[in-house]
C-alpha positions as a Markdown table, in Angstrom:
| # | Residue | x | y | z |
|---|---|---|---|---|
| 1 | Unk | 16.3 | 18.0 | 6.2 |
| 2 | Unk | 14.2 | 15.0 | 7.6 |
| 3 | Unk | 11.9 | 13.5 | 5.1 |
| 4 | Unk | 8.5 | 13.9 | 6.6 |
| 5 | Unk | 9.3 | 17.3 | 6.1 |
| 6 | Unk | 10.0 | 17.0 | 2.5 |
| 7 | Unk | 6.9 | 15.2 | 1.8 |
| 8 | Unk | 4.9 | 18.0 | 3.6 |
| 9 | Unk | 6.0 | 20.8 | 1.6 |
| 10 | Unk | 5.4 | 19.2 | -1.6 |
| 11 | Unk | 2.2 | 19.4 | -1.8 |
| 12 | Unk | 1.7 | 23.1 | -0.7 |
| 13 | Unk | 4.8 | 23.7 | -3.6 |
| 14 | Unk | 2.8 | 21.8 | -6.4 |
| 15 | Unk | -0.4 | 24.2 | -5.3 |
| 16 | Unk | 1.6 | 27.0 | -5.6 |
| 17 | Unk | 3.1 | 25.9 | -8.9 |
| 18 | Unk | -0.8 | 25.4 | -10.2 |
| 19 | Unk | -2.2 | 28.1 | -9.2 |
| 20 | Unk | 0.8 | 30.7 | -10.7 |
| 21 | Unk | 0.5 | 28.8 | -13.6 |
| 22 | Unk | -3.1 | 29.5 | -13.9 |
| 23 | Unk | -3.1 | 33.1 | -13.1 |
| 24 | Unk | -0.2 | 33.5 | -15.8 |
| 25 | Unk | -2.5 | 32.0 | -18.3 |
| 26 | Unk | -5.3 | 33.8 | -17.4 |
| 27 | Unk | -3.7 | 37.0 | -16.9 |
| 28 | Unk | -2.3 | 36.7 | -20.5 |
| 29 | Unk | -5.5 | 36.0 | -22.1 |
| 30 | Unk | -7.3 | 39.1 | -20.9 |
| 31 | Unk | -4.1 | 41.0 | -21.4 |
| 32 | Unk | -3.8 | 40.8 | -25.5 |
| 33 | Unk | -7.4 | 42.6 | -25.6 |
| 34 | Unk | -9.3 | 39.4 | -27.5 |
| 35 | Unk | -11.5 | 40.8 | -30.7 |
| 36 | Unk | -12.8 | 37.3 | -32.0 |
| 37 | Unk | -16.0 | 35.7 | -31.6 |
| 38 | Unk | -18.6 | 36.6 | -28.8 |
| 39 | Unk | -21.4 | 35.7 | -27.2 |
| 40 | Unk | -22.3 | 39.3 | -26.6 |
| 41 | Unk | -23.9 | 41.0 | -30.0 |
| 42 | Unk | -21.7 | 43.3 | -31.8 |
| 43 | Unk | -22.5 | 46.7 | -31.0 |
| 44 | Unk | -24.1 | 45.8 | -27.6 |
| 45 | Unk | -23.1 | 48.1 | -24.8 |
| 46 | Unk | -22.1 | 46.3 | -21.1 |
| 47 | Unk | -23.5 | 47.2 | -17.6 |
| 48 | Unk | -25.9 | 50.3 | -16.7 |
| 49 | Unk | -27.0 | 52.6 | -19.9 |
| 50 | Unk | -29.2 | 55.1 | -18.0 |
| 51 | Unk | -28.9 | 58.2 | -16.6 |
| 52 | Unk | -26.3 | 59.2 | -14.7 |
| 53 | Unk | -25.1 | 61.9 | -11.9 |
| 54 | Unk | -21.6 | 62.7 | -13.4 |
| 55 | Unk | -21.9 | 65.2 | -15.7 |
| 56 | Unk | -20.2 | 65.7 | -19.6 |
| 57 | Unk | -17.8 | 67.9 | -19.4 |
| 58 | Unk | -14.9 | 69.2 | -21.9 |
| 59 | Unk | -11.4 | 68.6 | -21.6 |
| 60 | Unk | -10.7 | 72.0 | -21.7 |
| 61 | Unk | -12.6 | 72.4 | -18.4 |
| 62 | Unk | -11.9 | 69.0 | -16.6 |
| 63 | Unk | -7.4 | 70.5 | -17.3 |
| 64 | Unk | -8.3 | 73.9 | -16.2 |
| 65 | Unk | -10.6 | 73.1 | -12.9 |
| 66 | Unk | -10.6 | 69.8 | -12.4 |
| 67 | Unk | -9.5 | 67.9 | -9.0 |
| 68 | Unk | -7.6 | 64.3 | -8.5 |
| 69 | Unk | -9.8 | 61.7 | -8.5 |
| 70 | Unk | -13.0 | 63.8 | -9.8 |
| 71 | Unk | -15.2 | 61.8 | -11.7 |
| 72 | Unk | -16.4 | 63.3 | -15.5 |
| 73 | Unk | -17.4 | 61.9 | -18.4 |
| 74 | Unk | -15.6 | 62.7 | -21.9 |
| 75 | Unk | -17.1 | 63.2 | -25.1 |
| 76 | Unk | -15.0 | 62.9 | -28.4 |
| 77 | Unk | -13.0 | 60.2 | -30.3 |
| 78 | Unk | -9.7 | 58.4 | -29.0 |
| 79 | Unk | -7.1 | 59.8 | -32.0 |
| 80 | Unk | -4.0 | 57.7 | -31.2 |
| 81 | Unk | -2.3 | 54.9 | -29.3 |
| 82 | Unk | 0.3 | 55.9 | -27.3 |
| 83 | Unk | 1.9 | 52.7 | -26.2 |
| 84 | Unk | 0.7 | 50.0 | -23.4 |
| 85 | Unk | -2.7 | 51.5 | -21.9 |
| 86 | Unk | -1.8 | 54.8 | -22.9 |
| 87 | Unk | -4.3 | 56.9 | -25.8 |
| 88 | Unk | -4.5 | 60.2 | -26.8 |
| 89 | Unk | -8.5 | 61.7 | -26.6 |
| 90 | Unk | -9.4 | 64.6 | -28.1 |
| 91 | Unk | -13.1 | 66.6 | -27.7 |
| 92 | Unk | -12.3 | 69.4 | -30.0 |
| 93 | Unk | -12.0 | 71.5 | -27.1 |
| 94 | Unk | -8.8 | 70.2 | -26.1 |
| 95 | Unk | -6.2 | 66.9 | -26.5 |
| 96 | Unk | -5.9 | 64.3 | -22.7 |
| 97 | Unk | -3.8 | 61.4 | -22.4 |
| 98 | Unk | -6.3 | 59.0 | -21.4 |
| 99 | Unk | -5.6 | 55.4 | -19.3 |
| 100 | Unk | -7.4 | 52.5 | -20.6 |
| 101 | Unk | -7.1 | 49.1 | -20.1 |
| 102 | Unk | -7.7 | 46.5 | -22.8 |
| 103 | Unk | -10.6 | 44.4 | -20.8 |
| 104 | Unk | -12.3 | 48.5 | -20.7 |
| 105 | Unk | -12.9 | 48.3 | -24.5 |
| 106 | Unk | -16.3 | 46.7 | -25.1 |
| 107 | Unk | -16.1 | 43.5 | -26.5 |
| 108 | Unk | -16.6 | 43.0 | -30.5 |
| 109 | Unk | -16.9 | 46.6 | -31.1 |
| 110 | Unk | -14.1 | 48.0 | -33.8 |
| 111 | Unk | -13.4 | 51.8 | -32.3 |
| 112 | Unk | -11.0 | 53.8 | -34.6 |
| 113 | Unk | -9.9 | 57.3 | -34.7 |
| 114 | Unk | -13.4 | 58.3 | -36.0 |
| 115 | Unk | -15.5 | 56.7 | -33.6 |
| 116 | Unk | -17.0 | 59.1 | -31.0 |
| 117 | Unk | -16.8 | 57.4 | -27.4 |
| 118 | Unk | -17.9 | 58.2 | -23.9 |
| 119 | Unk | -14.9 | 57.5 | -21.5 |
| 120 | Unk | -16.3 | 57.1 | -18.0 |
| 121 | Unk | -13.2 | 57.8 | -15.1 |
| 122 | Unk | -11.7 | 60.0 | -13.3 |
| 123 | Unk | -8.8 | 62.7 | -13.6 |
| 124 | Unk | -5.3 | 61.6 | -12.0 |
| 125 | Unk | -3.2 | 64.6 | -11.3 |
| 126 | Unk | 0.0 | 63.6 | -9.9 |
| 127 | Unk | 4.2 | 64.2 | -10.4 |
| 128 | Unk | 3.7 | 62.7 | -14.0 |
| 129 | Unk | 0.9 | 65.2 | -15.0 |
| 130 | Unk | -2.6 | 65.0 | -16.1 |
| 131 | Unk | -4.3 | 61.9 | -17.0 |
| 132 | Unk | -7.5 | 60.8 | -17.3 |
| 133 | Unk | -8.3 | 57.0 | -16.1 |
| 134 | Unk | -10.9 | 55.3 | -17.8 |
| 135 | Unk | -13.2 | 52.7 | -16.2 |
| 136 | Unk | -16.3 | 52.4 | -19.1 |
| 137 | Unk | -15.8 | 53.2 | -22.5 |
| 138 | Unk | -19.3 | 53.7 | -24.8 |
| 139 | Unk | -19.4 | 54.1 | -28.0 |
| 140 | Unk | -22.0 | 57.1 | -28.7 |
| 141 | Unk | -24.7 | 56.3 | -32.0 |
């Protein structure tokens, strides 16, 4: 190897290095779903609160005559963790596993297993069965 060649890919090695660093760090931050101070008020709700053109339904409906990738929205509480990004919700018309990722949760609010939610997503029906991925999680007053 000569040594201009050497001192050319340095560079583009240490930028690699950096930035792989810095998308680790970042990555892991969002990842461990932060609860402590905010500058957003406890309580407050995150991106559009008005009316919308997806419907409530049931999880007894969405299971029996829902498609893939239909949107709905879910009324009820989330009643367990299941591991990773993976929740039980239940409606009282039926129990759905439910996809949620931590940075879904809004931030500062405490939700239990007697908080009643809105989960905003759509159904994924695939190999594995039926699941329900959520994009918006509110928490209903």
């Amino acid at each position: 190897m000569t040594h201009s060649f050497r001192l050319m890919t340095l560079p583009r090695t240490l930028l690699a290095c950096a930035a792989l660093a810095g998308a680790l760090a970042a990555g892991g931050a969002s990842a461990q779903g932060y609860t402590g101070p905010s500058s957003v008020p406890a309580g407050a709700q995150r991106g559009y609160t008005g009316p919308s053109s997806v419907a409530v339904t049931s999880v007894k409906t969405l299971i029996e005559t829902g498609r893939d990738d239909q949107k709905a929205i879910l009324r009820g509480r989330i009643v367990s963790h299941d591991g990773g990004d993976h929740y039980t919700f239940d409606d009282g018309t039926g129990r759905i596993r439910v996809d949620i990722d931590d940075h879904d949760f809004p931030a500062g609010v405490k939700i239990d297993d007697k908080t009643t939610v809105e989960l905003h997503g759509e159904l994924d029906l695939d190999r594995k069965g039926i699941e329900f991925d959520v994009d918006v999680i509110r928490v209903v007053q």
